[in-house]
C-alpha positions as CSV (number, residue, x, y, z in Angstrom):
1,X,2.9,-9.0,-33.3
2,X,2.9,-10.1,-29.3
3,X,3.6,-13.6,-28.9
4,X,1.0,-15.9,-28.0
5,X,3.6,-17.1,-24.9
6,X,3.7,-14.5,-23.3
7,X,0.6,-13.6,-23.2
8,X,-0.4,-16.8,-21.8
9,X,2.7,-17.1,-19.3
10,X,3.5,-13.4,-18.4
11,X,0.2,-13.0,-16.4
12,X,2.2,-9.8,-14.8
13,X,2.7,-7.9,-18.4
14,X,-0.8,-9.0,-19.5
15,X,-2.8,-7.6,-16.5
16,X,-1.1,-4.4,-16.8
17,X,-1.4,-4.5,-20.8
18,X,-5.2,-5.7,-20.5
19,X,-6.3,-3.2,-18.0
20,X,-4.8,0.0,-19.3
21,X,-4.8,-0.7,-23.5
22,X,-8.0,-0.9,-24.8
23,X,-6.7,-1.3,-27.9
24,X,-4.5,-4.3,-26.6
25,X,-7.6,-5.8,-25.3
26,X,-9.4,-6.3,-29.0
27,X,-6.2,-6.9,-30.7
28,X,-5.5,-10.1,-28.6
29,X,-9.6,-11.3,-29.3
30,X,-9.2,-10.9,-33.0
31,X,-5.9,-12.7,-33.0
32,X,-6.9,-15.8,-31.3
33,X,-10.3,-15.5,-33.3
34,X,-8.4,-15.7,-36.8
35,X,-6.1,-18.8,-35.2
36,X,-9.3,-20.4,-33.8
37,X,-8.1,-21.3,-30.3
38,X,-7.8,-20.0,-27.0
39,X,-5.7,-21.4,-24.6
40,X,-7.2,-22.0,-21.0
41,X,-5.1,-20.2,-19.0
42,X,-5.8,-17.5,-21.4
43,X,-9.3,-17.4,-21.3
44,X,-9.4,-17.3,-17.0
45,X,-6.6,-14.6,-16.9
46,X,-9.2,-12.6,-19.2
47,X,-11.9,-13.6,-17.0
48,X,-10.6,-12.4,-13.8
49,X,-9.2,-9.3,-15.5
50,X,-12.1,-8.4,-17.2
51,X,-14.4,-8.4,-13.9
52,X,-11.8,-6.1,-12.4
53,X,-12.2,-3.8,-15.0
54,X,-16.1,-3.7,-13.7
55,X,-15.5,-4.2,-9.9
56,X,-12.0,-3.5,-9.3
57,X,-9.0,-4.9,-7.2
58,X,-7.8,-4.6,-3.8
59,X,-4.2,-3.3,-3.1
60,X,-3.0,-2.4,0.3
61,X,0.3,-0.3,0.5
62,X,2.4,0.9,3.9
63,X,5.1,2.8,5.1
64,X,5.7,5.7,2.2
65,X,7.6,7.8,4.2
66,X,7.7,10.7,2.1
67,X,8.9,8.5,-0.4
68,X,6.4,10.3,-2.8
69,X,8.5,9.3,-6.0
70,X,8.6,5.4,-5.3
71,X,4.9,5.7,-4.8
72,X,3.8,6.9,-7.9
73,X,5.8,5.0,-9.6
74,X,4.3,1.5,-7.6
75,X,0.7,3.2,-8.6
76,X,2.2,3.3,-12.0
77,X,2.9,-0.2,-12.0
78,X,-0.1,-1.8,-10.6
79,X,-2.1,0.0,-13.2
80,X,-4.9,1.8,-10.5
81,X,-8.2,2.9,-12.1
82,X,-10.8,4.2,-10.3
83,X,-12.6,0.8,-10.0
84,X,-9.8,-0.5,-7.5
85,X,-9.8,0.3,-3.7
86,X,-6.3,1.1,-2.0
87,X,-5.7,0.5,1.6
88,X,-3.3,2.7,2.7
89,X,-1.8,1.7,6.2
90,X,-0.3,4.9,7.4
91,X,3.6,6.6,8.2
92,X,3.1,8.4,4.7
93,X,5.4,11.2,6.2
94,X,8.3,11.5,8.0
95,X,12.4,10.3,7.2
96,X,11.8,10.8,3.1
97,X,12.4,13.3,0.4
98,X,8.8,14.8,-0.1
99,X,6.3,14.4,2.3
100,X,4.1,16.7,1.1
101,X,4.2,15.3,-2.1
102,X,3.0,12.1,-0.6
103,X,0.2,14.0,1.1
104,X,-0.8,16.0,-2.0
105,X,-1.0,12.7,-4.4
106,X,-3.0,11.2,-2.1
107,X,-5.3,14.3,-2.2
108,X,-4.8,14.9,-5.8
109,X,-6.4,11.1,-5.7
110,X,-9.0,11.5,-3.8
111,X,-10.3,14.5,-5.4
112,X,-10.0,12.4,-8.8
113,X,-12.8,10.0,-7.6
114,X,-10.2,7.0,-6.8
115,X,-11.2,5.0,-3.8
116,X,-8.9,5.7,-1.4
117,X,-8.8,3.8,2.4
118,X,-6.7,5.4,4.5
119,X,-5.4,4.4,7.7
120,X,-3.5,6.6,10.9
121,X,0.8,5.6,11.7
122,X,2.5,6.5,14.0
123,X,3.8,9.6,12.4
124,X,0.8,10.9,11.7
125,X,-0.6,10.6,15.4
126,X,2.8,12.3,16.4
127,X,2.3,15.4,13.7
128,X,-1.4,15.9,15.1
129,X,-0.2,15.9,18.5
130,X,2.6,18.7,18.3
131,X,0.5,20.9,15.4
132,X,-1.6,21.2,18.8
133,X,0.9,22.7,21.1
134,X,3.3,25.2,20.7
135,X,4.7,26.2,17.4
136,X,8.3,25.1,18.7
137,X,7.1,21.7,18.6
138,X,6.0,21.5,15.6
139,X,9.3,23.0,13.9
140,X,11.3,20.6,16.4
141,X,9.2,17.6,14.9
142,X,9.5,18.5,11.1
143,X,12.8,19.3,11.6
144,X,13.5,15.8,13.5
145,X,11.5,14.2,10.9
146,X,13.0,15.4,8.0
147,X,9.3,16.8,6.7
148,X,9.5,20.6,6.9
149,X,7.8,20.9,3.5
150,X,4.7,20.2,5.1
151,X,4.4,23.9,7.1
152,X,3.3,27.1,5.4
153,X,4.9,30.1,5.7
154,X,3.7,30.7,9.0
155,X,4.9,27.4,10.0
156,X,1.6,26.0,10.6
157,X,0.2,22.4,9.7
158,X,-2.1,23.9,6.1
159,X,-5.4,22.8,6.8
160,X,-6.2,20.4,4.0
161,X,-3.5,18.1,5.8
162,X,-4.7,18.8,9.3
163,X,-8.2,17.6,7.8
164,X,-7.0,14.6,6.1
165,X,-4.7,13.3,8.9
166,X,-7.6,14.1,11.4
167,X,-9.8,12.2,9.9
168,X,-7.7,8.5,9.7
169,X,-9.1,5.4,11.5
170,X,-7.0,2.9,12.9
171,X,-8.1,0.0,11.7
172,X,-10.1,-1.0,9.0
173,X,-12.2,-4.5,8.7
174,X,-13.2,-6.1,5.7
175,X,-15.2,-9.6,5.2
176,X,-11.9,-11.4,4.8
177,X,-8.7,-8.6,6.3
178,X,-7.9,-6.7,9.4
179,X,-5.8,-3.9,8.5
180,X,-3.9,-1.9,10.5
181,X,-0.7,0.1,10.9
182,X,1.7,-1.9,13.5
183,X,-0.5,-4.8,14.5
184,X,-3.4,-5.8,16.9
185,X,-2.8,-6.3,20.8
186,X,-3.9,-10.1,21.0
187,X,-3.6,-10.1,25.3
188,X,-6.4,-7.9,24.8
189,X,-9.5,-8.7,25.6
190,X,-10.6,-6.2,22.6
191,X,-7.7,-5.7,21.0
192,X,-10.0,-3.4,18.7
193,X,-9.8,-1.0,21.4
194,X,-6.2,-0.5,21.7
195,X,-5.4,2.3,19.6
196,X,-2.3,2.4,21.1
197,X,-0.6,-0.9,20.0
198,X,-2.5,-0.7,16.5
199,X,0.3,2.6,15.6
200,X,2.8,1.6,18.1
201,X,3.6,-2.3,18.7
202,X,6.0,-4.0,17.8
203,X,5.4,-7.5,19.6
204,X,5.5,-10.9,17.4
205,X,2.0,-11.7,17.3
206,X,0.8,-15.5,16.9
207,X,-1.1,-16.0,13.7
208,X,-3.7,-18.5,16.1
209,X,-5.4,-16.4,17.8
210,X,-9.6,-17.4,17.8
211,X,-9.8,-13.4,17.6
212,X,-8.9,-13.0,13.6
213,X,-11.5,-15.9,13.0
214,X,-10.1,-17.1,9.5
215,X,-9.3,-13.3,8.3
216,X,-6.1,-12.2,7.4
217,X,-4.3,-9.0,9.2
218,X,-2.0,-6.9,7.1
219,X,0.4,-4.5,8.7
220,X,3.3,-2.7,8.2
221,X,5.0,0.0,11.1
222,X,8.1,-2.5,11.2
223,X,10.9,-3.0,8.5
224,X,11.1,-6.6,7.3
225,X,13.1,-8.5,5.0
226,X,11.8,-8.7,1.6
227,X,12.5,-12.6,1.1
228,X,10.4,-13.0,5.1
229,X,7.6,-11.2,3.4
230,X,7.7,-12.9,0.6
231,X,7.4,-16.3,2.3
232,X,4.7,-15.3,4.4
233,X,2.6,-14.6,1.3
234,X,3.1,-17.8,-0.4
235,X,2.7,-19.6,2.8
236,X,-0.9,-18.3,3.3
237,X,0.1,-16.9,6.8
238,X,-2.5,-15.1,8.1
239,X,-0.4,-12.3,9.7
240,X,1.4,-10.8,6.8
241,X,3.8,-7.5,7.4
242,X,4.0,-5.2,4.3
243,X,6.9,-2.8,5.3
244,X,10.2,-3.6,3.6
245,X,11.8,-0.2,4.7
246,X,11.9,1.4,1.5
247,X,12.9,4.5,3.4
248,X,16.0,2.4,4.4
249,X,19.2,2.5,2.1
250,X,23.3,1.4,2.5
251,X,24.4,-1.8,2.1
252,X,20.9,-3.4,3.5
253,X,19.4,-2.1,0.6
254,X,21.9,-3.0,-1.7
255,X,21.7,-6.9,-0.7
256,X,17.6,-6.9,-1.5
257,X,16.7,-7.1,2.5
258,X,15.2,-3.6,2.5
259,X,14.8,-0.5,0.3
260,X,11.1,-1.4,-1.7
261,X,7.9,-0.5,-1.5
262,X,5.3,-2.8,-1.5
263,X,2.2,-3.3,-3.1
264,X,0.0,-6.6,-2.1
265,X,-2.9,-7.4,-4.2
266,X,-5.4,-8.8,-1.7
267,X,-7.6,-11.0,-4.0
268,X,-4.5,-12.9,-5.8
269,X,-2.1,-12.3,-3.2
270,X,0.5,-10.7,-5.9
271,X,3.0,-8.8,-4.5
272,X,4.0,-6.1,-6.3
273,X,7.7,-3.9,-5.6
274,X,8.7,-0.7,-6.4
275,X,12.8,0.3,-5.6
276,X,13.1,3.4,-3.9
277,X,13.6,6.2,-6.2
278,X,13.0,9.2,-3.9
């Protein structure tokens, strides 16, 4: 028997139970059915659940980094059905264990009907550029970049990952989030139109800008610490970074600055971690 407490308190367990147990789902009617209550914070927990379960969630994830085993396991976590949509923010290659893993979940994904939004890093508009020149390039890149796994035996770029990569905007816009790899260029007087700085930047950008007009942007591209990110969230900042290094490792890691990746749910603003396994 599950106790009543932690169903109503543990809203983390519950929305993972809820969404992925079906048979969790009637068991915890029928309970509070036979007791005769149900507590209020129960009952809205169910109700926002339960209309994810028809319309989905939002998540937005960056900075994988061939880090292919922390991201399934973060996928694991948040539970992801095929009624969600996942923003993906780019730099899912490069300095990792298994980029082509990374590349081929996301494909494997996709071809499983789960709404994927994808976005172009830095990395990815570096791949694309060499897979274009001379072969030597390319080796020197994957070589550099610590993803030769993603060459064929003719050391080419396959053409399922020339086709995905190809195809990945640089920003996306929704009624209430910019998103984007490394940020927006606010001196601009489009900063829409600066592909550049939108995979590249680094600058501090000032949440005021007139340009955002209430929405939120979410970005990754530059390693923050975890307890910085953390107060950004619950501080209702409206520039929020998402990339905790989880590619990084040594004694950083070991303190809890960096090391995780990082899953934000957009409509409750929960912020989900994963440790990096690999």
């Amino acid at each position: 028997m599950f106790s009543i407490e932690r169903v109503v308190l543990g809203s983390n367990w519950l929305e993972y139970e809820f969404l992925v147990n079906r048979a969790f789902r009637k068991k915890i009617f029928q309970t509070f059915a036979a007791l005769k209550v149900f507590p209020l914070a129960l009952f809205l927990k169910i109700m926002y659940l339960s209309k994810t379960l028809t319309e989905g969630r939002r998540f937005a994830i960056t900075d994988i980094h061939g880090c292919a085993n922390s991201f399934e396991a973060l996928l694991e976590k948040i539970g992801l059905n095929r009624q969600d949509t996942l923003f993906l923010l780019g730099d899912y290659i490069s300095k990792g264990r298994d980029s082509k893993a990374v590349l081929d979940l996301i494909l494997k994904l996709q071809q499983e009907g789960y709404d994927l939004r994808l976005l172009r890093g830095n990395h990815e508009e570096m791949l694309l550029h060499v897979a274009g020149q001379a072969k030597k390039y390319l080796k020197w890149f994957v070589r550099v970049h610590k993803c030769r796994n993603l060459l064929n035996k003719e050391e080419e770029l396959p053409k399922k990952y020339w086709r995905l990569l190809e195809s990945l905007p640089y920003y996306i816009e929704t009624e209430d989030f910019f998103l984007v790899h490394a940020g927006l260029n606010f001196e601009s007087e489009n900063p829409l139109l600066d592909k550049q700085a939108m995979i590249w930047t680094r600058k501090r950008m000032c949440d005021k800008q007139d340009f955002l007009k209430g929405k939120t942007l979410v970005h990754g591209h530059k390693p923050t610490p975890l307890r910085q990110i953390k107060e950004s969230i619950e501080a209702a900042q409206k520039i929020i970074c998402l990339d905790n290094g989880c590619v990084q490792g040594g004694k950083q890691s070991e303190k809890g600055k960096f090391g995780k990746l990082l899953c934000l749910n957009l409509d409750t603003r929960q912020l989900i971690t994963q440790k990096n396994i690999g």
